[in-house]
C-alpha positions in Angstrom: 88.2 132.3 -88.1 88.5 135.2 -86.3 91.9 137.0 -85.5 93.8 136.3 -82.2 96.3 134.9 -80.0 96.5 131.6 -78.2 97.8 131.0 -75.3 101.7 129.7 -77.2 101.7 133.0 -78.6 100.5 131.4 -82.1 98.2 133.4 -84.2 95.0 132.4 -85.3 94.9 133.0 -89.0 91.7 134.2 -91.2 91.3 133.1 -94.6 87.8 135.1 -94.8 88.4 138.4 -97.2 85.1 140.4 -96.9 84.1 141.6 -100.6 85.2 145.9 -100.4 82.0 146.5 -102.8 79.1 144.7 -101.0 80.4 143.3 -97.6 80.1 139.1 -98.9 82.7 137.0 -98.6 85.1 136.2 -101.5 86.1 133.3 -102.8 89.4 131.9 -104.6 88.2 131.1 -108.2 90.8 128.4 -109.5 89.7 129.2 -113.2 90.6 132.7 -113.0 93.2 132.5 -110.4 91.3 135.1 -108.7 89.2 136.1 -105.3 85.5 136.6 -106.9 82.1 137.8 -105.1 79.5 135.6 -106.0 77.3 138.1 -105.1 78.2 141.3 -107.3 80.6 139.8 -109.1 83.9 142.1 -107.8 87.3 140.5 -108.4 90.8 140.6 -107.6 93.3 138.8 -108.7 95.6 136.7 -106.7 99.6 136.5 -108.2 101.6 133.6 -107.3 105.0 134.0 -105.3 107.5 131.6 -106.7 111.0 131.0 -106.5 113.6 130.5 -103.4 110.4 129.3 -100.7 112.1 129.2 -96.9 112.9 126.0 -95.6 113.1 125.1 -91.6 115.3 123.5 -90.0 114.5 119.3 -89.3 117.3 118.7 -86.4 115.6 122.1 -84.6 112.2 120.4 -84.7 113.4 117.6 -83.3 114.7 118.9 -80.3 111.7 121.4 -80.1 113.8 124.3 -80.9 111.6 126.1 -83.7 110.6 129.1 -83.8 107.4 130.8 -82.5 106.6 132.5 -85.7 107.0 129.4 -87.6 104.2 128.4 -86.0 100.2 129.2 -86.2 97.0 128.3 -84.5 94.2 126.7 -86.2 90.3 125.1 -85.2 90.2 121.5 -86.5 87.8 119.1 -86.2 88.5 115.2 -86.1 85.8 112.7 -88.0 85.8 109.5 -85.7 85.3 107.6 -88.6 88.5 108.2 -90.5 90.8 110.3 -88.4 90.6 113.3 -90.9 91.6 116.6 -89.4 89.6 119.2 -91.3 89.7 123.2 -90.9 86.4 125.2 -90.1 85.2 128.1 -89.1 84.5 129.4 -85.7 81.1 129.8 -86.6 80.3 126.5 -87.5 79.5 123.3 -85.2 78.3 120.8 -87.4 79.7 119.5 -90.8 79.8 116.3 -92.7 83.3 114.9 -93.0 84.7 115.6 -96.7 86.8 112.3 -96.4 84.6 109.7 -95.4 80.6 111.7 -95.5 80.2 111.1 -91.8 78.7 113.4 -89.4 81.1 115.0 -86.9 81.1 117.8 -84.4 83.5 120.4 -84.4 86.1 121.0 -81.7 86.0 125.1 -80.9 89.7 124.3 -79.3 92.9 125.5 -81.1 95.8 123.9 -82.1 99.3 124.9 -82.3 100.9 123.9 -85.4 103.5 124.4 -87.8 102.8 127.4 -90.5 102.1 125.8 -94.0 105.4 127.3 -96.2 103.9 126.7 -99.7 100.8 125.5 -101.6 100.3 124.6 -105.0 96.9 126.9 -105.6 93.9 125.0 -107.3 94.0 125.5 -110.9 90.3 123.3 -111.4 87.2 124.4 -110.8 84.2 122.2 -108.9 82.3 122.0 -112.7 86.0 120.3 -114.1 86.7 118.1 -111.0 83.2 116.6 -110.9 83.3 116.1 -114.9 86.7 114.2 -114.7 85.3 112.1 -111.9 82.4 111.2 -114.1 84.8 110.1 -116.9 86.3 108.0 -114.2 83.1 106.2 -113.4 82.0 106.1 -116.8 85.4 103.8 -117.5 84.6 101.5 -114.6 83.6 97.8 -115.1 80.3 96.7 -113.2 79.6 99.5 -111.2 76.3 100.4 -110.4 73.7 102.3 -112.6 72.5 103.9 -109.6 75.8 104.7 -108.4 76.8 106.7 -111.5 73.4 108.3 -111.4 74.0 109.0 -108.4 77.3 110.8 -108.5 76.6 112.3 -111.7 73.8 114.5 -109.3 74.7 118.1 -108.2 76.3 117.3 -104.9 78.5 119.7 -103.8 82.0 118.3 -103.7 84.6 119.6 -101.3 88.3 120.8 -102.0 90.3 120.5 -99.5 94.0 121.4 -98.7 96.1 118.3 -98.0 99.3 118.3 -96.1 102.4 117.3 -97.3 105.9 117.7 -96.1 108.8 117.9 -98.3 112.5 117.4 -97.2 115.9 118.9 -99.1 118.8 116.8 -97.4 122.7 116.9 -98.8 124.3 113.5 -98.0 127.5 112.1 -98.2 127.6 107.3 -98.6 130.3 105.3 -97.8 129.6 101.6 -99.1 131.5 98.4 -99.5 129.9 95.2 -101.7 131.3 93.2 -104.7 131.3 93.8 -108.5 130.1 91.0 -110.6 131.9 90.4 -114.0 130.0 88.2 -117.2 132.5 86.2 -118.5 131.9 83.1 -120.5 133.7 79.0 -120.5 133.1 76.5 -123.1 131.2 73.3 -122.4 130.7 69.9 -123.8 127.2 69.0 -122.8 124.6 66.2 -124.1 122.1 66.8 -126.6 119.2 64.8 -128.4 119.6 65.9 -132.6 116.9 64.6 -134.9 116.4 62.0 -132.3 119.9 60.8 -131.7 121.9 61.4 -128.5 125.5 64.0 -129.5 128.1 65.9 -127.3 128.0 69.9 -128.9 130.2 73.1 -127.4 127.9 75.5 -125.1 129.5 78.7 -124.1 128.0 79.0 -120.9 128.1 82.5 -118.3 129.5 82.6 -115.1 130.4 85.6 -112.9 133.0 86.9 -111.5 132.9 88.5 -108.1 135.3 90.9 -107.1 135.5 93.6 -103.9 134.5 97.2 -104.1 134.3 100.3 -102.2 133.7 103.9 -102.7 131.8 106.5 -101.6 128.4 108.8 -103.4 127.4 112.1 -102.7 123.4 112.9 -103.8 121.7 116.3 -102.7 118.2 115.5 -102.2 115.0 118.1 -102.9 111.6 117.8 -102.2 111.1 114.6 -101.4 107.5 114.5 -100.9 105.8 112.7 -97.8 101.7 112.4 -97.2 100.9 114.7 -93.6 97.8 112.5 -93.8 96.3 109.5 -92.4 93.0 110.1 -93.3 93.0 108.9 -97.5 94.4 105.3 -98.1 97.9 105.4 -99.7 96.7 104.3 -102.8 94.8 107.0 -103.5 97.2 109.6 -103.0 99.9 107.9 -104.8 97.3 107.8 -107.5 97.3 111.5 -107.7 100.9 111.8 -108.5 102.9 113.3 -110.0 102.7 117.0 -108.6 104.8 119.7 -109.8 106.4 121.0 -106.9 108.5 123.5 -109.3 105.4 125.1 -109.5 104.8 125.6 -105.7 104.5 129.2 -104.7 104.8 131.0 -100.9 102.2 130.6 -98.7 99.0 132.9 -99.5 96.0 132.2 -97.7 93.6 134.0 -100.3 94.5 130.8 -102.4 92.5 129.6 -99.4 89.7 131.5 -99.4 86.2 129.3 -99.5 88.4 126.3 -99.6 89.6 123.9 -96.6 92.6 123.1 -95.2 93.7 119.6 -93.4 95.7 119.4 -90.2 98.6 117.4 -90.7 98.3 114.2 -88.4 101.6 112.8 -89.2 104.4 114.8 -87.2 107.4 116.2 -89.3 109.1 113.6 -87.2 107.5 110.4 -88.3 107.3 111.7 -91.5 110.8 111.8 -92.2 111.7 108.2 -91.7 109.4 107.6 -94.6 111.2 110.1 -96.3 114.5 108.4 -95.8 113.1 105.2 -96.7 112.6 107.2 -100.4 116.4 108.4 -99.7 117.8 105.3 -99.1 116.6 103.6 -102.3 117.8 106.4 -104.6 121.5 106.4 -102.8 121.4 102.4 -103.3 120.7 102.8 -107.4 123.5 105.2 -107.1 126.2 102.8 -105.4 124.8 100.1 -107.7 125.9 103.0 -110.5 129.2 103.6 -109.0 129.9 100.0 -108.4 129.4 99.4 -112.0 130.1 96.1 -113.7 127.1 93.7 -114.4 125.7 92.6 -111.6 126.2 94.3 -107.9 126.1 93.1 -104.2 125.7 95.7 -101.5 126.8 94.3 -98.3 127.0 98.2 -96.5 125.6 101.9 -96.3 127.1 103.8 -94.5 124.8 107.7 -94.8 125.8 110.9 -92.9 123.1 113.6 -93.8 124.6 117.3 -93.7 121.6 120.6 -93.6 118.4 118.6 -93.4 115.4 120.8 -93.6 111.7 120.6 -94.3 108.5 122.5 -95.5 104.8 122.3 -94.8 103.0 122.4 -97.9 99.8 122.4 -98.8 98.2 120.7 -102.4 94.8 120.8 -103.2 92.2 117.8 -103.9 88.4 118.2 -104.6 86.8 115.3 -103.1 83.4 113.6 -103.1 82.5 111.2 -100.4 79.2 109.6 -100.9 77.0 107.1 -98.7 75.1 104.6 -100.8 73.5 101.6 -99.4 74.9 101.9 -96.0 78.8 102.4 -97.0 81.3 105.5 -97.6 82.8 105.3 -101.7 85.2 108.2 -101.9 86.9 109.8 -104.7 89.8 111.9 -105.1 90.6 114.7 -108.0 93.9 116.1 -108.2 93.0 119.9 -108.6 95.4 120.9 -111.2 95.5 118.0 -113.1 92.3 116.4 -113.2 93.4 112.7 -111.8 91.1 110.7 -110.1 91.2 107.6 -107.8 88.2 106.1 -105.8 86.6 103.3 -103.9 83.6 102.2 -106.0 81.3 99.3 -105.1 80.6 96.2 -107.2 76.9 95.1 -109.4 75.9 91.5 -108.5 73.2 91.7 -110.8 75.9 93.1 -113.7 78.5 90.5 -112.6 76.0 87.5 -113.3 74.8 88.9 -116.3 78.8 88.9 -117.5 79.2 85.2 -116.2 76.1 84.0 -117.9 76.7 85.6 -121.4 80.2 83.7 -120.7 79.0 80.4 -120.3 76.5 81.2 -122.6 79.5 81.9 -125.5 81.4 79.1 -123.9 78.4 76.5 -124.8 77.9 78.2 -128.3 81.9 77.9 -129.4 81.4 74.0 -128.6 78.1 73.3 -130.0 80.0 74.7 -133.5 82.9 72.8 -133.0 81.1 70.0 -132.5 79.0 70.5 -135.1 82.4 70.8 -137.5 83.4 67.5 -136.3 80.1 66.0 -137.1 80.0 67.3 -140.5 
């Protein structure tokens, strides 16, 4: 992407670094860490900036207040088959949709969005992503022959930047509910004894509810919330867990030959999913404070002091294929190697599996027959 200014003010930001040897482009190398020519082979490496990463402010974006450098222009196209926001380059005008393998048409408009503050850099190549997904496949019940053989060809897979936001929140609960306390009372009740009818003693719990209040402080960080509609849940969730101590400031060489995602949930939205996370962690903690052995929340009560976000950016290599007519995606967590997917279903190896049942079912009573018989 070219260099420039939109009309906000926003920049638009290049992650193309021309090699300084022979002019090509160069490319982040995740199993160096490194910008590499793959033409003559020049390198540079590419340090990570960890520690204290800025944090903006939630309340702010709310009321539209940010400010102008915290916020960038970018050249996304959306697939109308899955929604997916994906990053080119000026230059191009038609791709095939990493997410979902349709065809799309880029946009040449720019967007005005929030500046990613942090990305975990890839730390697998293309060669390791595709040979964990081929474990994957090679672990899965009834798929396809074809499909395998398929997937196991040299297809170029994609790796992509996904957005995530993160929120640090300090917050102060005041609750009311009721302690429950196990305590046990004797009971004479009927039972049947070698066939005769007798009273014995049962001690038999009961519990004791009694009122409680208080109050529980917990300083939330990093709570981490998808920036994506464009992957069912499932899959990312799969992915987890991510080591966001590892996250380092924003460097777009860790971008270089890879693609970002636009974010298509707001900051906004995104946070009341986050709170939904909050909210269960403060109720295990007024369940704690409670104490006793059982606990009844009747209120929450939350006030939430500083409140502040990031835009971060984690990386996935994904393969979308089309085979017979449908999309089958699959997702790779590029530092760990995890994979999820959507993978179709053999008839023709599901029939087999039900006849060599019935087939085992028929033998196992033919020999117990037989054994009676005999």
């Amino acid at each position: 992407m070219p260099q420039g200014q939109t009309a906000g003010g926003a920049s638009l930001e290049d992650h193309r670094f021309p090699c300084p040897s022979c002019g090509s482009d160069l490319r982040y190398d995740p199993d160096g860490m490194r910008l590499l020519c793959g033409h003559c082979g020049h390198e540079e490496p590419v340090p990570e900036r960890r520690g204290a990463i800025p944090e903006l402010d939630l309340r702010s974006a709310q009321r539209s207040e940010l400010p102008e450098h915290d916020f960038e222009a970018a050249r996304f196209a959306r697939c109308p088959s899955c929604g997916a926001q994906v990053e080119f380059d000026a230059a191009i005008h038609a791709k095939e949709c990493p997410f979902c393998a349709s065809p799309i048409v880029t946009d040449t408009g720019v967007a005005r969005v929030i500046k990613p503050q942090a990305q975990l850099p890839f730390l697998l190549g293309e060669e390791a992503a595709r040979a964990a997904m081929r474990k994957w496949l090679g672990r899965l019940w009834f798929a396809p022959s074809d499909l395998r053989d398929y997937a196991k060809a040299h297809r170029r897979m994609d790796g992509i930047y996904v957005p995530y936001w993160t929120y640090d929140a300090e917050t102060r609960t005041e609750y009311s509910g009721q302690r429950g306390t196990v305590y046990y009372e004797s009971r004479r009740v009927p039972v049947t004894v070698n066939g005769r009818r007798q009273m014995v003693t049962q001690q038999v719990a009961r519990v004791r509810w009694t009122p409680a209040r208080g109050r529980v402080a917990r300083a939330f960080d990093d709570v981490l919330v998808l920036g994506s509609r464009s992957l069912p849940k499932r899959f990312t969730d799969a992915l987890a867990p991510w080591d966001l101590s590892a996250l380092s400031a924003y460097e777009p060489r860790f971008l270089a030959g890879f693609r970002a995602e636009g974010y298509g949930v707001p900051v906004e939205e995104a946070y009341g999913e986050a709170r939904e996370i909050m909210n269960h962690v403060i109720a295990s903690d007024v369940r704690a404070d409670i104490g006793g052995d059982h606990q009844r929340i009747t209120r929450m009560q939350t006030e939430v002091g500083q409140l502040t976000f990031k835009h971060v950016l984690l990386p996935v290599w994904l393969a979308a294929y089309r085979y017979r007519g449908r999309s089958f995606r699959f997702v790779i967590n590029g530092r760990t190697g995890a994979v999820e997917g959507e993978r179709p279903y053999s008839a023709v190896k599901i029939a087999l599996a039900i006849l060599l049942g019935l087939l085992v079912a028929l033998a196992l009573a033919y020999l117990q027959i037989s054994g009676q018989t005999y």
